[in-house]
Structure formats: C-alpha cells, structure tokens
C-alpha positions as CSV (number, residue, x, y, z in Angstrom):
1,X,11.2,6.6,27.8
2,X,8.9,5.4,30.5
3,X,8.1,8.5,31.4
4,X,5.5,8.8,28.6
5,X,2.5,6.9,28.1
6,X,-0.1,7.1,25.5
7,X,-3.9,7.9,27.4
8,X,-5.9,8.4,23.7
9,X,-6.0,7.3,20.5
10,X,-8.3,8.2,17.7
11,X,-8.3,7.4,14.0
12,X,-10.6,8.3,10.9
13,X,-11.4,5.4,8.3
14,X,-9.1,5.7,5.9
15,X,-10.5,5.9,1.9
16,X,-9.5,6.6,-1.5
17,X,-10.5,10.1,-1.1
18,X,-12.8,12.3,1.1
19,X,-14.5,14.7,-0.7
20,X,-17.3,15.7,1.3
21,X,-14.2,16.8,4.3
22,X,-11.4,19.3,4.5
23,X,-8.2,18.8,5.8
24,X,-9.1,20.7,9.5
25,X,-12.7,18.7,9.4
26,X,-10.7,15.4,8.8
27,X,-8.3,16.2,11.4
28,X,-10.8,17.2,14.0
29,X,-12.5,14.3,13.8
30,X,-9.4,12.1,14.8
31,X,-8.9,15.0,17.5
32,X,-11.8,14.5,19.0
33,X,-11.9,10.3,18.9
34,X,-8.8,10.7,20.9
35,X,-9.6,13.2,23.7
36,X,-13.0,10.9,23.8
37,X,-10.7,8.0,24.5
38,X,-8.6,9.7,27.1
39,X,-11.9,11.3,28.3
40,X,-10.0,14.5,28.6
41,X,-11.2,18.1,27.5
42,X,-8.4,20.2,25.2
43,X,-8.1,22.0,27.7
44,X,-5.9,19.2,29.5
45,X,-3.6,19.2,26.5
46,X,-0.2,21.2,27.4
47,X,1.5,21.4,23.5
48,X,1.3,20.0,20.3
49,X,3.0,18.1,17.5
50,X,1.9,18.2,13.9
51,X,3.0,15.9,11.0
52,X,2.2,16.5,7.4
53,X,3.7,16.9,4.3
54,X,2.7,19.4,1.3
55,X,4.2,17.0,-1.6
56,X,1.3,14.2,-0.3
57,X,-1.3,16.9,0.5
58,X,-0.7,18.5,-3.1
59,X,-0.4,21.8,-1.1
60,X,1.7,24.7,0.5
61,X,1.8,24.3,4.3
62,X,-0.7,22.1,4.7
63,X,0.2,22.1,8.8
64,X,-1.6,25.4,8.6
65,X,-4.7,24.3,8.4
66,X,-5.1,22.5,11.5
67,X,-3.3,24.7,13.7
68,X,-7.1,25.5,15.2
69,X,-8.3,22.1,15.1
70,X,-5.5,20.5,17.3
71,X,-5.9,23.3,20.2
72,X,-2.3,24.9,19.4
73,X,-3.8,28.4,19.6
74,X,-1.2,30.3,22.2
75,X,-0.3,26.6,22.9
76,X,3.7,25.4,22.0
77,X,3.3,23.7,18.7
78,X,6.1,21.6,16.6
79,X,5.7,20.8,13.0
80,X,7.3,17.7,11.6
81,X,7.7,17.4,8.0
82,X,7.7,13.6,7.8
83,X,6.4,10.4,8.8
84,X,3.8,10.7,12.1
85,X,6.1,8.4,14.3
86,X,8.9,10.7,14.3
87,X,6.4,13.3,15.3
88,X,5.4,11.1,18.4
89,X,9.2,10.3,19.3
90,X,9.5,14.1,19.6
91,X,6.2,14.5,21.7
92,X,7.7,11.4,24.3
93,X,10.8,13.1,24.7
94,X,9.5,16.3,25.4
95,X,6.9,14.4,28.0
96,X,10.1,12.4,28.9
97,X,12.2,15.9,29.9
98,X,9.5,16.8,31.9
99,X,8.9,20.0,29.8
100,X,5.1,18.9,29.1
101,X,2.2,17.0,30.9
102,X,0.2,16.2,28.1
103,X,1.2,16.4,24.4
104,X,-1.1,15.6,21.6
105,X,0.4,14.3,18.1
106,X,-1.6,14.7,14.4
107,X,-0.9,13.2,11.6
108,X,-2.7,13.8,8.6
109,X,-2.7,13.4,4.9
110,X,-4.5,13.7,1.6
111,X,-3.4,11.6,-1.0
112,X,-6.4,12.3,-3.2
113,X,-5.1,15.3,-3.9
114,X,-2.3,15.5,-5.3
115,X,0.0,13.0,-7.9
116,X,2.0,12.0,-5.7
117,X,4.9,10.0,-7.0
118,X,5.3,13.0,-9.3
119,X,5.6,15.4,-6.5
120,X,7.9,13.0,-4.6
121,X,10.1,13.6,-7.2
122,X,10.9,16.9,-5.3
123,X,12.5,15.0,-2.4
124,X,15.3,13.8,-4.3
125,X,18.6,15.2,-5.0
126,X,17.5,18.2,-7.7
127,X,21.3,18.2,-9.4
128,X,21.2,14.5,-10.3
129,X,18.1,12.9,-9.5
130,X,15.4,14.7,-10.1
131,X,16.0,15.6,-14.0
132,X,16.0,11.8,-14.0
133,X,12.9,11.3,-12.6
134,X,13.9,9.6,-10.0
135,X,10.6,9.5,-7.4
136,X,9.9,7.3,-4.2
137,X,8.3,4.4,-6.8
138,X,11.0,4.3,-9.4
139,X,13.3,4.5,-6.1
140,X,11.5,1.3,-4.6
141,X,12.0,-0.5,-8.0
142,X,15.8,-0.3,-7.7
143,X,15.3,-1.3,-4.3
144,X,13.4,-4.2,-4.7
145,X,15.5,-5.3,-8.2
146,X,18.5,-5.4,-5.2
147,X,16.9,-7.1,-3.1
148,X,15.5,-9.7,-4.9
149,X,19.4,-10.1,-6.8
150,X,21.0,-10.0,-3.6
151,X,18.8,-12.8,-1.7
152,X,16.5,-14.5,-4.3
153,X,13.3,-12.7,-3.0
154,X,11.2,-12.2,-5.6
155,X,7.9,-11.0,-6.9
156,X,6.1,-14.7,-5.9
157,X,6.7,-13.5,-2.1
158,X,6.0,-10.1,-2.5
159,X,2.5,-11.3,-3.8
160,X,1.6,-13.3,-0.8
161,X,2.3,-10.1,1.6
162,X,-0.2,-8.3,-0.5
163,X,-3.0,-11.6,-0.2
164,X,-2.1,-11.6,3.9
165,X,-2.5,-7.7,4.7
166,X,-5.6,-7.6,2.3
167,X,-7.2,-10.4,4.1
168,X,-6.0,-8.7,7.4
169,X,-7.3,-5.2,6.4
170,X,-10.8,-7.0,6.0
171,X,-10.6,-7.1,9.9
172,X,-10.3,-3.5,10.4
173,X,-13.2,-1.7,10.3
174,X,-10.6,1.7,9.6
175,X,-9.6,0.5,6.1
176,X,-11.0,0.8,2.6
177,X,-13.3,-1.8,1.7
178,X,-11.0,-3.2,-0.9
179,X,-11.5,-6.4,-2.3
180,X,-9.6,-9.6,-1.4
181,X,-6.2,-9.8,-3.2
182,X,-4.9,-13.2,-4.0
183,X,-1.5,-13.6,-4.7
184,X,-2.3,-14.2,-8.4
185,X,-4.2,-11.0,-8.7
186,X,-0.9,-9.4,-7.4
187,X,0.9,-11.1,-9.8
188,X,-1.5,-10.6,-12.9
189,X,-1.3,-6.6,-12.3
190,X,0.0,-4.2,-14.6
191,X,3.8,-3.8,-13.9
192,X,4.2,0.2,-12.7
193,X,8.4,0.2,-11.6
194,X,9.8,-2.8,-13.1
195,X,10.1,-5.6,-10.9
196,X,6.5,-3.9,-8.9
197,X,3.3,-4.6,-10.4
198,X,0.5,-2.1,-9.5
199,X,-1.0,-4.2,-6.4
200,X,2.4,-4.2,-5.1
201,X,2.2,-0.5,-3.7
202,X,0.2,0.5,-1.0
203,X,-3.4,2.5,-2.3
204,X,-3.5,6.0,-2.1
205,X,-5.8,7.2,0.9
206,X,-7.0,10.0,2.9
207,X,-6.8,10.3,6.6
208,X,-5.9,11.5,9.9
209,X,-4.5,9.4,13.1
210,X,-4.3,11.2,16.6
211,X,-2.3,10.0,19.6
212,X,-2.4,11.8,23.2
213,X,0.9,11.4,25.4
214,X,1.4,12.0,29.1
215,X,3.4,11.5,32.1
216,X,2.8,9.1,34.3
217,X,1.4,11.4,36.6
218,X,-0.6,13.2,34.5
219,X,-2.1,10.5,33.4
220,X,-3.2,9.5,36.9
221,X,-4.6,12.8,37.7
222,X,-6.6,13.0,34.4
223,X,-8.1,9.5,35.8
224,X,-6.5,7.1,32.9
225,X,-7.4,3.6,33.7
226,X,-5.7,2.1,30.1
227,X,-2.3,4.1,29.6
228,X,0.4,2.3,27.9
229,X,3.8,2.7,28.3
230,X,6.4,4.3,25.5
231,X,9.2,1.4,27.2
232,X,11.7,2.8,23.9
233,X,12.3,4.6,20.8
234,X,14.8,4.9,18.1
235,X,15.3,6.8,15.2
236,X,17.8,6.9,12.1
237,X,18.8,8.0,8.7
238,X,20.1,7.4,5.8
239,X,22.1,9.3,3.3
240,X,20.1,11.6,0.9
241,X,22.1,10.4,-2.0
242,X,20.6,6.8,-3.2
243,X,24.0,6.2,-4.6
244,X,25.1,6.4,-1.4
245,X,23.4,3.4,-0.1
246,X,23.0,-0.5,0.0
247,X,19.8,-0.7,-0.4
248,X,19.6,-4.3,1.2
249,X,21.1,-3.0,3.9
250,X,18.6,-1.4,6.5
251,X,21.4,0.2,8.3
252,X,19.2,2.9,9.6
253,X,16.5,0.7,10.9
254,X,18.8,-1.6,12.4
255,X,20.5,1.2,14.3
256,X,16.6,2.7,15.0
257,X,15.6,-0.5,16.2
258,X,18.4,-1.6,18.5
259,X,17.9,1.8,20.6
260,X,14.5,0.8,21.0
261,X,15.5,-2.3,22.0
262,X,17.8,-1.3,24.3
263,X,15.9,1.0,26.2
264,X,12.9,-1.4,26.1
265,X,14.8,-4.1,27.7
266,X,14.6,-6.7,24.2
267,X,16.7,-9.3,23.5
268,X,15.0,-11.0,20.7
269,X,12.2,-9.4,19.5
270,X,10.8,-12.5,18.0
271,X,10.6,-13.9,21.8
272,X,10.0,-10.7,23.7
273,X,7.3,-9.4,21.4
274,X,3.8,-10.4,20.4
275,X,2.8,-7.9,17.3
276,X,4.7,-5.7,14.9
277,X,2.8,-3.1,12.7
278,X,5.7,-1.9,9.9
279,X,4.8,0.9,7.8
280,X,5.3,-1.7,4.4
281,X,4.4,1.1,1.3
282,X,5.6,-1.4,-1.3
283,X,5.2,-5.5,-0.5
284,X,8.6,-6.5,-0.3
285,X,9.4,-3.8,2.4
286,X,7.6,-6.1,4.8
287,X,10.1,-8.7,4.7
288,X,13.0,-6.2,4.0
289,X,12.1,-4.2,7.3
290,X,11.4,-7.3,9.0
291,X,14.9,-8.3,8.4
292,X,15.5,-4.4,9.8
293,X,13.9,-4.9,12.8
294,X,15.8,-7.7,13.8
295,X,13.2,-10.5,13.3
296,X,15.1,-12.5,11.4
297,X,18.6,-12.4,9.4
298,X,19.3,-11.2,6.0
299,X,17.1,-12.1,3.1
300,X,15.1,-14.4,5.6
301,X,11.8,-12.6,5.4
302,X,9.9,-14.3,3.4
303,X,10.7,-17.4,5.0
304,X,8.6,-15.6,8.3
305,X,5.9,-15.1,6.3
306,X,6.2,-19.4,4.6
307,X,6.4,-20.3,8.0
308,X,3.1,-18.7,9.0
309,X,5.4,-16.7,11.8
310,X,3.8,-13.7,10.9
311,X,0.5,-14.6,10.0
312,X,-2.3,-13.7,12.1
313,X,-2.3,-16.8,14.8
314,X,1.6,-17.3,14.5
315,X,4.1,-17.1,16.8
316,X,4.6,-13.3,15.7
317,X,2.0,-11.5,14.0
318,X,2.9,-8.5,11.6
319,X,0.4,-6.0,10.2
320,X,-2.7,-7.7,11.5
321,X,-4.2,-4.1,10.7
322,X,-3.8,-4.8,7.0
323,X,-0.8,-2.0,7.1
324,X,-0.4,0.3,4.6
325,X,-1.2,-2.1,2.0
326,X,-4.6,-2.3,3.6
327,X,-4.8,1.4,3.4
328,X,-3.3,3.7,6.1
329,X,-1.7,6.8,4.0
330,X,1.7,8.6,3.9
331,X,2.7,10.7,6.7
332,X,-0.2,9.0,8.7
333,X,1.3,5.9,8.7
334,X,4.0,5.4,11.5
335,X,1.3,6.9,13.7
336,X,-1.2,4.5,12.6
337,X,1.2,2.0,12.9
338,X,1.5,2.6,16.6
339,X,-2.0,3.7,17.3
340,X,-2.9,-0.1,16.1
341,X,-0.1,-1.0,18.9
342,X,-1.5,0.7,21.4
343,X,-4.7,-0.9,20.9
344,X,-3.4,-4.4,20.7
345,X,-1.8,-3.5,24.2
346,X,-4.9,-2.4,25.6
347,X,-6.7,-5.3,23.8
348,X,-9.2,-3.4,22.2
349,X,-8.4,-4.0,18.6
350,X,-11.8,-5.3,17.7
351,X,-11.6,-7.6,15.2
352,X,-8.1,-8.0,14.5
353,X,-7.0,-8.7,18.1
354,X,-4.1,-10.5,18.7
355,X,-4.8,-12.6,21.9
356,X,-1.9,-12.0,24.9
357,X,-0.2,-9.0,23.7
358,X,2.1,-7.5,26.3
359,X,4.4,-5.7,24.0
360,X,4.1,-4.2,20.5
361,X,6.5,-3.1,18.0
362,X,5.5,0.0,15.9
363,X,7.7,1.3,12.7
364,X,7.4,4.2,10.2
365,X,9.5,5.5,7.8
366,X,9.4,7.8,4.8
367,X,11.5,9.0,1.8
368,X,13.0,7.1,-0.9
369,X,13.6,3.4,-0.2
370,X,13.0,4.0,3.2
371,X,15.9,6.6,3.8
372,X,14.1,7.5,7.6
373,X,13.0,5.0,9.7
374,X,11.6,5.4,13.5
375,X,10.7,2.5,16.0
376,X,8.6,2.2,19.1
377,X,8.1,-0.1,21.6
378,X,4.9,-0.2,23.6
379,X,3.4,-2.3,26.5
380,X,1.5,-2.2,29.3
C-alpha cells in the first residue's frame, strides 16, 4: 500500500440541505478544491472512482449525474455503492498494481432529499426484515440496547460523545453551524429508537468530499511537495442477516483494522497513532468502534473518552472534526473521515489541528449496525 499516496483533497461545507446546487454542481465544486490542492489539471487524472448511493440521494443512479463532472468521459470509471472509503481502498489498489498513475475518488450525497431511514429499509433482508420495518435506526437501537446490556454503557456516555464532537465540529469551518450540545440537551431529546434520543444520530446533510491518489512517481512528476502516504488498508463484512450477528462484537472491524495494521507496521494503535476520525452515525458507535479499532478492550470506550484520551489535547484524539455527529453525510463520510487525516498529516487542519501528527487512522462503514467497515492508515 505505499505505493499510493494522496496529492489533493477538497471538500464542500456540509449543511442541512443545498438547494440553490445540484448533485453535479455540488460535486464539481469538491472536484475542483482537490485538483486546486494537487495543483493538477483533469487532464493529469488517469481513472476514476465514484461512491453514492440512490437510497440516501432519494434517486435512481444518482452516480450518473457526475459522470461529466469527475472527468470520467472515455476515462475507466468504477462505481461503488457504499461508503466513500471503500471507494478509495479500490482507487489505492488499482494505483498500488500499477494499473493507474493518478486516480481521483467522489463521494457525494444528498440527504435533503430523500427520507432516509425509510428508504434504508430497502437494505435489509426483504423476506423477514423489511415487512418489519427494520431500517439502519431501528437497527442501531438493538445495537445499542446490546451494547449497553452487555457492558453497562449507557445513554449518560453516549451523551457526552455528542457534547465533545459538537464542541469539536465548532472548529471546522466544513460543518453546519449547529449549536453547542451539552450532554443534557442530548439527554433531554425526544427518544426516536428506544434507548436513542434524537441528538444521538448524526444530522442529515448534503455534501461532496474528493480525494486524488497517485504513485509515488507520479506524484513527483506532477510536482507534489505534500503527498501522504496510504502505509495500509483493510476492509470487512458482516453477515447481511442481523440475526446473524453479535452486535457487540465488531468482528468485521477488528479483522479491517488488523490488516491495516499490519501492513502499516502498528502495534498499538493508541501508541503508534496520533488521531483517529471514525465514521460514528449514532453516539455510542464511537466508543463501540473504538473498541473495533483496537484502542481499547471490550466495553472500555467510554472509559477513553472519561479519561480525556480522546479528547482534543489527549493522548489520542478522535473525531477532532466533529465526525458525523458534527455533520459529514452518508456515503461521504469514510472519505471525509480520511480527507480530515490527510490534512492532520499535512498539518493543515486549520482550526482543529492536532499538534505532531505523524500517522492518522481513518474508518467508514455503512449498512445496518455497521455490517461494512473499511480502515486506513495514513502518514507522511
């Protein structure tokens, strides 16, 4: 995996909604944020990987759209129908086989328009599950009922995630301009999938993240003075069924994460590491993935966040962009979530800098109760 490394990134703000821009004006405006930051043309850009998903978009083949607006006219193109880290796995391997020089990954998504926990209903086994009702929130209720009956994490921790990535997200000049959330506002919300109260799930948002990948070489004839390594990536998955699973058990991530880990060269990620950005849709995942990831054992996530670990200024900061729970969408958020690594690498994360990063951990995941989950590992 050191054969890729990341030469651009560009992001839109991401907001409730976006009327006054389409899905292709939304995505060209991350496109061209990141070839500004590799200081590249299109023309430099060899093939192209897509992520988006029409459930969240509230449309048929939303990918369609931006087919012009991500230069993959009579250029190789791959479509991923899930979260935007996957899509930028693919894009490093294909960098990492020597098949491409340049790749460039877009992720985009449209919450605004479309009810989405309704249509994520669709994702779920349609025999069973779906005449249930069964959708990616009632789904994160059984998952967090487990997990707080398994290790006595409860709502009172899941609040004071929320209060840290609000206050975080204030940082960010990319995220809504949401209010500060205290962890009794959390806790004084309306419940929405009983044990999660409303401020427990991430806001819905609009928005588009772009990454541009390169070999090393390429990246030194195109002139890049700031690339940063891909030094590993894993992915895994679940079983569709949610029958099928422990949902305490973050098999999948663990197994995502230890290939990263591997390949990076890390031991202990809470030594070797200086910043993790997890893709947390609902509070609690942030100390259920952080368990995942290998930052501490089972059930001992929240004690990370009561020791100050991973606040910002501790010994291992996570989500000092705010997260999702400060606003990056669905689909857009694994990317995000490494785009914000990147730029803690580089140290150019204005405002929410973290100070001596040398290598970042970034995570995505989508489906039910986090059924996918991709890691990367990036550093300079």
């Amino acid at each position: 995996m050191t054969n890729a490394v990341i030469i651009g990134v560009g992001q839109t703000a991401y907001e409730p909604a976006k009327p006054s821009q389409a899905i292709p004006e939304m995505v060209l405006e991350a496109v061209e944020r990141a070839l500004a930051d590799a200081r590249i043309g299109m023309e430099a850009i060899d093939a192209v990987v897509t992520a988006s998903v029409d459930l969240w978009d509230g449309r048929t083949a939303s990918n369609i759209q931006v087919t012009e607006v991500v230069g993959a006219v009579m250029k190789p193109e791959a479509r991923v129908a899930g979260d935007g880290l996957l899509a930028a796995i693919h894009a490093a391997m294909t960098v990492g086989a020597g098949a491409y020089g340049a790749v460039l990954v877009a992720a985009h998504c449209k919450m605004s328009e479309g009810q989405h926990w309704t249509c994520s209903n669709w994702a779920v086994d349609p025999i069973c599950q779906q005449p249930l009702g069964l959708d990616f929130l009632s789904a994160a209720g059984l998952q967090a009922r487990a997990y707080e009956q398994r290790h006595g994490v409860g709502a009172s921790h899941w609040a004071r995630v929320v209060e840290k990535n609000a206050r975080n997200a204030r940082a960010n000049p990319l995220a809504p301009r949401g209010p500060d959330r205290s962890a009794a506002d959390v806790l004084a919300s309306a419940v929405i999938a009983d044990p999660l109260r409303a401020l427990d799930a991430a806001p819905a948002t609009d928005g588009a993240c772009v990454l541009i990948l390169a070999s090393p070489e390429r990246a030194r004839s195109l002139g890049s003075d700031t690339p940063v390594a891909l030094l590993g990536a894993g992915y895994a998955c679940e079983a569709h069924y949610l029958g099928d699973r422990d949902l305490t058990a973050t098999d999948a991530l663990g197994a995502a994460s230890g290939r990263a880990y591997t390949m990076a060269g890390i031991d202990s990620p809470l030594r070797d590491v200086q910043v993790v950005e997890c893709s947390e849709a609902f509070s609690y995942q942030e100390l259920l993935w952080s368990e995942g990831l290998g930052l501490c054992g089972p059930g001992q996530g929240a004690r990370l966040l009561e020791e100050g670990i991973t606040l910002p200024g501790g010994r291992l900061p996570v989500n000092p962009s705010g997260g999702m729970l400060g606003g990056s969408p669905f689909v857009v958020a694994g990317l995000a979530r490494l785009a914000e690594a990147v730029l803690q690498v580089r140290g150019d994360a204005a405002g929410r800098q973290v100070a001596g990063v040398r290598r970042a951990i970034a995570h995505g995941t989508h489906g039910p109760a986090g059924q996918h989950h991709s890691v990367v590992v990036v550093g300079a």
